[in-house]
Rosetta silent file (secondary structure, phi, psi, omega in degrees, C-alpha in Angstrom):
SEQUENCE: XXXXXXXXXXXXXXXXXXXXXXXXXXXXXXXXXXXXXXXXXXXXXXXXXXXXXXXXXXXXXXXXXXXXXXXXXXXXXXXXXXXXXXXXXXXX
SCORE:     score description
SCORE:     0.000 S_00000001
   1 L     0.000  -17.925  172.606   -6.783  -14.716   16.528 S_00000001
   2 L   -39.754  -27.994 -163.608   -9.291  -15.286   13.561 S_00000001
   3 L  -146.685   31.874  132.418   -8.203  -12.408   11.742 S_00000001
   4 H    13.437  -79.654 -159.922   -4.530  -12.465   11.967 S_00000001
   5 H   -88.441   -8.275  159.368   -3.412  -12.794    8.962 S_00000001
   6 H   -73.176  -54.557  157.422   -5.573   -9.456    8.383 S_00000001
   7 H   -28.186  -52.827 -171.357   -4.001   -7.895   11.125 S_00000001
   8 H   -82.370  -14.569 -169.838   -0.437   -8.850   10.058 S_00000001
   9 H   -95.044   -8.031 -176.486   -0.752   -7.302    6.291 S_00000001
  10 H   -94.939  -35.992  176.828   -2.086   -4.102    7.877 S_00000001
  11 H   -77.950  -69.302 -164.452    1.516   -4.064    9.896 S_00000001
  12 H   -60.945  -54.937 -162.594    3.530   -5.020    6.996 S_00000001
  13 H   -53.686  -21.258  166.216    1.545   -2.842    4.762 S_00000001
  14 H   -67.350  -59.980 -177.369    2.147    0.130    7.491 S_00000001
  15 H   -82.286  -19.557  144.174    5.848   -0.578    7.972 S_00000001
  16 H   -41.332  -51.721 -155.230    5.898   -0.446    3.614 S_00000001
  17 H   -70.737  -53.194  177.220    4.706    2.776    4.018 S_00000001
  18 H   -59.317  -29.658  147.901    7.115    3.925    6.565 S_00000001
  19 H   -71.499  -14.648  176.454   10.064    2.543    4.619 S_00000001
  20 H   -72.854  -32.846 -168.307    8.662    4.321    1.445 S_00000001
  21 H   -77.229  -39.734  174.781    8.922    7.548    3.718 S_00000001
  22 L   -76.645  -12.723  171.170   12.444    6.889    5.029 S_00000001
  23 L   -93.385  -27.683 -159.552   13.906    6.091    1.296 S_00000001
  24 L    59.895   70.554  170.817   12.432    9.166    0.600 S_00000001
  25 H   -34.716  -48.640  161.122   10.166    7.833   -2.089 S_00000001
  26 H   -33.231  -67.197  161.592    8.804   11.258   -3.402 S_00000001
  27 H   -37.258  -41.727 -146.775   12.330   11.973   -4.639 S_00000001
  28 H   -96.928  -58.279 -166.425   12.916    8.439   -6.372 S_00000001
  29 H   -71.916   -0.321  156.698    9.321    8.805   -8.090 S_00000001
  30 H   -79.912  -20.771  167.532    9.542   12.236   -9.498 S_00000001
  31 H   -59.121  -60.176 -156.338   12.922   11.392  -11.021 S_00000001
  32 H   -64.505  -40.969 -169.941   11.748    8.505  -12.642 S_00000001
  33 L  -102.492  -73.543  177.180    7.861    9.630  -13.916 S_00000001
  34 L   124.978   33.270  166.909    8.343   13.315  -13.455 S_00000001
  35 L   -59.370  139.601  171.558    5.031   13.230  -11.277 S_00000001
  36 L  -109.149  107.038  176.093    4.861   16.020   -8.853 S_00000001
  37 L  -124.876 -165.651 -155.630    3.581   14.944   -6.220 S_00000001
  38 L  -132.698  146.545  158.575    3.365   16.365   -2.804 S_00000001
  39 H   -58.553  -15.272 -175.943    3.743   14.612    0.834 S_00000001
  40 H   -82.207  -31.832 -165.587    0.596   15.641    2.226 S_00000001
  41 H   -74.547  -33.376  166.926   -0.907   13.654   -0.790 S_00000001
  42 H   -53.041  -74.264  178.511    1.405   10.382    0.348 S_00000001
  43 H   -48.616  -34.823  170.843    0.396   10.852    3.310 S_00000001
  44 H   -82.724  -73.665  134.962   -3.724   11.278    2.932 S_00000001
  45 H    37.040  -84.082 -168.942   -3.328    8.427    0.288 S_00000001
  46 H   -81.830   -9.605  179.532   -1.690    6.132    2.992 S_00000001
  47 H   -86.745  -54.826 -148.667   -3.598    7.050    5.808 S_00000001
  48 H   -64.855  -52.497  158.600   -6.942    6.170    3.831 S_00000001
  49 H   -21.503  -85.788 -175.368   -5.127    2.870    3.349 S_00000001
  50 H   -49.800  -53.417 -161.690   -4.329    1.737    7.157 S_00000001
  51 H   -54.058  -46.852  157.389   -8.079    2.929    8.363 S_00000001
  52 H   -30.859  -99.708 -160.938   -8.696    0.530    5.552 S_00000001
  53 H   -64.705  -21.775  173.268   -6.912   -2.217    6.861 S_00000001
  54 H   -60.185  -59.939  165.515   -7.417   -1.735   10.158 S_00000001
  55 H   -31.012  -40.966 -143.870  -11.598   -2.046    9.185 S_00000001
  56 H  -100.613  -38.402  169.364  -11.338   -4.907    7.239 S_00000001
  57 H   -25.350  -74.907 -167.556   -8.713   -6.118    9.899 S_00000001
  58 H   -59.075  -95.325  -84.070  -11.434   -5.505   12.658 S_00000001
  59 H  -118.502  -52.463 -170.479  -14.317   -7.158   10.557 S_00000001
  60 H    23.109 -140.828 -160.206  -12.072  -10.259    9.187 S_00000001
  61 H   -95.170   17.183  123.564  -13.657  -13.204    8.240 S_00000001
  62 H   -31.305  -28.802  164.033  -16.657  -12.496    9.199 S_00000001
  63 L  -163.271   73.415  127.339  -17.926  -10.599    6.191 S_00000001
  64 L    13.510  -38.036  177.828  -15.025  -11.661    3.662 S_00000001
  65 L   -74.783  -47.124 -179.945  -16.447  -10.006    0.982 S_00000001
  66 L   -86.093  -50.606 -151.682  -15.329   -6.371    2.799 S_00000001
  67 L   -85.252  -13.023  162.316  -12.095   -7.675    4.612 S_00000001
  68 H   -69.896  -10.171 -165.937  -10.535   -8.848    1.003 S_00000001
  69 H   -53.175  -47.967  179.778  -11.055   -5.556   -0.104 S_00000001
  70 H   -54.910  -48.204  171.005   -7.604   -4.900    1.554 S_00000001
  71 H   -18.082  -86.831 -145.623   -6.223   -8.449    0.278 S_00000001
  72 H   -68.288  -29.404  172.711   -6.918   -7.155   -3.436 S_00000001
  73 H   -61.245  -68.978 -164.733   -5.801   -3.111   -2.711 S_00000001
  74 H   -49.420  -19.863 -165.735   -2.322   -4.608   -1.357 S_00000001
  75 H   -72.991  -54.841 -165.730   -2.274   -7.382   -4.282 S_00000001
  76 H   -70.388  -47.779  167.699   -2.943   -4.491   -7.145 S_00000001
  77 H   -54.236  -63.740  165.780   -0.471   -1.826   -5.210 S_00000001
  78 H   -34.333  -55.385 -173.114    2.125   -4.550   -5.172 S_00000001
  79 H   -65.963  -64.394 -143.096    1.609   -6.172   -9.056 S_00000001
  80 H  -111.482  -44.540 -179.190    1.527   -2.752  -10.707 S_00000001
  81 H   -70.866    4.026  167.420    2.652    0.293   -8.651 S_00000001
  82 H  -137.350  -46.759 -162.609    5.931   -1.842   -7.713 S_00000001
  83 H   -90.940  -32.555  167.418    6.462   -5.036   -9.761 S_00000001
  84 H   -48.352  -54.274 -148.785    4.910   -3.145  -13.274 S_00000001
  85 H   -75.566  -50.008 -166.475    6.973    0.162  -12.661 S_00000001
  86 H   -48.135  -58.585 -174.098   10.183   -2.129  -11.816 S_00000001
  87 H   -41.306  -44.160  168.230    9.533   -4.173  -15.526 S_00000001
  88 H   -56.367  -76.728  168.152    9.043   -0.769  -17.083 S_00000001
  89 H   -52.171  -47.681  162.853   12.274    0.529  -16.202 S_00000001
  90 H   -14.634  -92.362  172.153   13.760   -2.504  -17.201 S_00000001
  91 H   -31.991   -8.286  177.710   12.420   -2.090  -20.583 S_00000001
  92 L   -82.545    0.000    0.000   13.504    1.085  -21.048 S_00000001
């Protein structure tokens, strides 16, 4: 139960992904950026993620240093690839 609250951001961060996939995300961000990007790259991307969180999950606070790693990926995806892009389009 030590490492919980690793464990639960590794879920949420999992069922994000799976609602990005079900919105069809691909679609929204090539309109908007004109990126092309491809699903197998979403997908290798997002996999590399979870094994990620699952580790650091697995590890928890026991070596703190490694299991924040995730903290600070989910912190940085969240501030800029979602609350940046949303501000941007604003501004436009």
């Amino acid at each position: 139960m030590d490492n919980l609250p690793f464990w639960i951001l590794t879920v949420a961060y999992a069922a994000h992904i799976l609602e990005e996939y079900m919105l069809n995300w691909k679609k929204w961000a090539q309109e908007i950026s004109n990126l092309q990007l491809e699903w197998s790259e979403f997908f290798v991307a997002n996999f590399a993620v979870i094994v990620l969180g699952i580790s650091c999950s697995v590890v928890g606070f026991s070596c703190p240093v490694y299991s924040y790693l995730f903290v600070g990926l989910s912190f940085i995806n969240g501030l800029f690839a979602h609350i940046g892009t949303t501000i941007i389009l604003i501004l436009k």
